[in-house]
Steps between C-alpha positions, in 0.01 A plus 500: 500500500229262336299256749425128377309290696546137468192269645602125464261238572314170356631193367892441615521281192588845361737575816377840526666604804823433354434653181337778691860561669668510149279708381537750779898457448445607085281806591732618769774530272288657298469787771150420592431482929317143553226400717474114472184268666336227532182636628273504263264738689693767362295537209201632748761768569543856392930358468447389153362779339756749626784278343672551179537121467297173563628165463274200585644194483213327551417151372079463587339653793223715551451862449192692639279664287535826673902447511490405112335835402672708706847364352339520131453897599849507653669423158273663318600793705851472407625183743741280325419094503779219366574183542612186330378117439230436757491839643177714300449153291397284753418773797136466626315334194213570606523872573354603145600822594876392496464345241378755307817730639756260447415408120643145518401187676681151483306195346828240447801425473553169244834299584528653853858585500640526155756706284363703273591849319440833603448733246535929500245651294557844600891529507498932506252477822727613812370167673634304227826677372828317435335178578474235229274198415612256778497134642290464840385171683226530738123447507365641090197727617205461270269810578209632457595916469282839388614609157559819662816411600866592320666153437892564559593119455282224438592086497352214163383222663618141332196302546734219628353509824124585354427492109226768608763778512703413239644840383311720721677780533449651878589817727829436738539901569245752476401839629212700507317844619199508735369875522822632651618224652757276318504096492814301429500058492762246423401147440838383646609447842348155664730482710785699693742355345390621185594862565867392470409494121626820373274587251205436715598669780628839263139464305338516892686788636412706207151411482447619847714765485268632177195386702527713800373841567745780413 
């Protein structure tokens, strides 16, 4: 059986505690055992790197230096790392380190909470497969991301809310490989509630699922 580890933290704007318990609901139906905590001393632990899995859903903090390179060995190694909206995007800015691992950090989101499209760029991807462009209304992520990555499904800005980004065209769903290791984000999910959103929630379980070790 696969081990995920899911370390929630930060701001609760995000509500990561509860999203940390849906989370941990998703993966355990997806056969995986689940440690879940809220002690971010973890990552000074040997726990993480002997996982399969690891889900922060972090919004800010801090991560030591010594903590941040041991992690970015971990999934080079072969650890999985996932997570959605704040979680990797907004997760210690100012680890450079982490930064580096995650390949995407958050600058904005114009409107706040808007409706906007969701489109699947990748449609024969196992992540993506049998979903279709769809409707979402949440908090549009504008990113900054490492062209690295594997865009799945990305989202076209208006410019209604910022004449700036007027048909930018940016990540929602991505993956990536690190050495071994494999990385997995989702721009969606503000909010709990948001995981009652089918698509979302089907895009997130398969991610991580494809993320993990194994």
């Amino acid at each position: 059986m696969r081990k995920a580890i899911i370390v929630w933290g930060g701001l609760k704007i995000h509500e990561p505690e509860e999203c940390a318990g849906v989370v941990g609901e998703i993966l355990r139906e997806d056969g995986f055992a689940v440690e879940t905590t809220g002690d971010l001393g973890i990552f000074g632990s040997q726990t993480i790197a002997a996982a399969d899995l690891l889900v922060p859903i972090i919004t800010g903090e801090k991560l030591e230096r010594a903590d941040a390179g041991a992690l970015v060995e971990a999934v080079r190694g072969g650890l999985g790392l996932g997570g959605h909206h704040g979680a990797l995007a907004t997760s210690f800015k100012e680890s450079a380190a982490f930064r580096y691992l995650a390949g995407v950090t958050w600058v904005a989101h114009p409107g706040n909470i808007i409706d906007y499209r969701v489109n699947v760029t990748r449609p024969s991807d196992p992540v993506m497969q049998g979903i279709a462009d769809f409707d979402y209304r949440s908090e549009q992520y504008y990113l900054h991301y490492d062209p690295s990555v594997e865009i799945l499904a990305t989202t076209t800005f208006s410019g209604e809310y910022d004449e700036a980004v007027r048909n930018v065209t940016m990540p929602v769903v991505f993956k990536r490989h690190f050495g071994k290791g494999r990385i997995f984000y989702s721009a969606l999910g503000h909010v709990a509630a948001e995981f009652e959103h089918p698509q979302m929630r089907g895009i997130l379980r398969r991610g991580l699922s494809w993320a993990a070790r194994g």
